[in-house]
C-alpha positions in Angstrom: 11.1 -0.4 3.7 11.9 -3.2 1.3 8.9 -4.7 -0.8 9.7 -8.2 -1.3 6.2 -9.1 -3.1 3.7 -7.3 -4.6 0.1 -9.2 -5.6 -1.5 -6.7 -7.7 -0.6 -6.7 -11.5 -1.1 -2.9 -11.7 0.9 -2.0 -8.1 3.4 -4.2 -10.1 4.1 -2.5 -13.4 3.9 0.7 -10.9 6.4 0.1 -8.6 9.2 -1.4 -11.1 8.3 0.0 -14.4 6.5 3.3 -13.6 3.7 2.5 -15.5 -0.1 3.3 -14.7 -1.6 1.5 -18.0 -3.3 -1.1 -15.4 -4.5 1.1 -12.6 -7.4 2.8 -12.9 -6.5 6.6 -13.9 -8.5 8.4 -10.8 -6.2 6.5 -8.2 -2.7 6.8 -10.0 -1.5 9.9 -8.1 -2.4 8.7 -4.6 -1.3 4.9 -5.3 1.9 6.6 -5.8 2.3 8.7 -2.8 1.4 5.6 -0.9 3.8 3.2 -2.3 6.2 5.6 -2.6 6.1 6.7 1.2 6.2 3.0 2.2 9.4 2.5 0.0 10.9 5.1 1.8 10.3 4.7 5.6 12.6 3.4 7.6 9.6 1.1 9.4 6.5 0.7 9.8 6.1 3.5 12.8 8.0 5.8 10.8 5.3 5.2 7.7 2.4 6.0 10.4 4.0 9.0 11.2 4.4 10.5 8.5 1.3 9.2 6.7 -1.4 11.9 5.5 -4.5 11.7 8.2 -6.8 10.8 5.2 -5.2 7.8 4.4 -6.3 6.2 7.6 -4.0 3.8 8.2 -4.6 0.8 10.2 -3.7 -3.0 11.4 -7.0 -5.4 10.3 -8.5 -7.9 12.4 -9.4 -11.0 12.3 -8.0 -13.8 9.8 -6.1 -10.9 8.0 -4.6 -9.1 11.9 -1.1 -9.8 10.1 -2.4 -6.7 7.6 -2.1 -3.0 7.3 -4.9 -1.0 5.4 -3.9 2.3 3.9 -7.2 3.9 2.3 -6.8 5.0 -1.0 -10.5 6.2 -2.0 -14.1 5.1 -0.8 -13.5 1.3 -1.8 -10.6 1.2 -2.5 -7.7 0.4 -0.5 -3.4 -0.8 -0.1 -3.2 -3.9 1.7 0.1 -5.5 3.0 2.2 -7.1 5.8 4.8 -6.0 7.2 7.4 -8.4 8.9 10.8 -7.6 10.1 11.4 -3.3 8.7 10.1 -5.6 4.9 6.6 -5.3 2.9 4.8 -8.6 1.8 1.9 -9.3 -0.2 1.5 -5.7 -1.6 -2.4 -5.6 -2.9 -4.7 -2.9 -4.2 -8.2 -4.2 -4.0 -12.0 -3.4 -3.8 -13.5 -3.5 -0.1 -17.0 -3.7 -1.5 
């Protein structure tokens, strides 16, 4: 899929740069594997399938039900929305 906008600074730097300096170190290697298997699906059905079970991937609810979670580590977690095969509003953030 296409990312057409990415919030996070570090998610940023990672995607076009391949640079880590702004994420923290333990979550490099699966921030990767996520982004990078988003970048490469087709949509977002093909992304579910082929997702790793422990990244629990997942529509919210509520003011953010336009969102997909993907799990990253106990608080953390890859936000987005998805319109039309594209990604939007690419975030890492802090659930607690």
């Amino acid at each position: 899929m296409i990312v057409r906008s990415i919030r996070h600074r570090g998610l940023r730097q990672l995607f076009q740069n391949n640079s880590s300096r702004l994420l923290k170190q333990d979550l490099v290697e699966r921030v990767r594997g996520i982004v990078t298997a988003l970048a490469m699906a087709e949509n977002m059905e093909g992304f579910i399938r082929e997702a790793a079970p422990r990244w629990r991937v997942h529509r919210l609810s509520g003011e953010r039900r336009n969102e997909w979670s993907v799990s990253v580590s106990a608080n953390w977690r890859i936000t987005f929305e998805e319109r039309d095969g594209t990604i939007a509003h690419l975030n890492l953030e802090d659930y607690h």
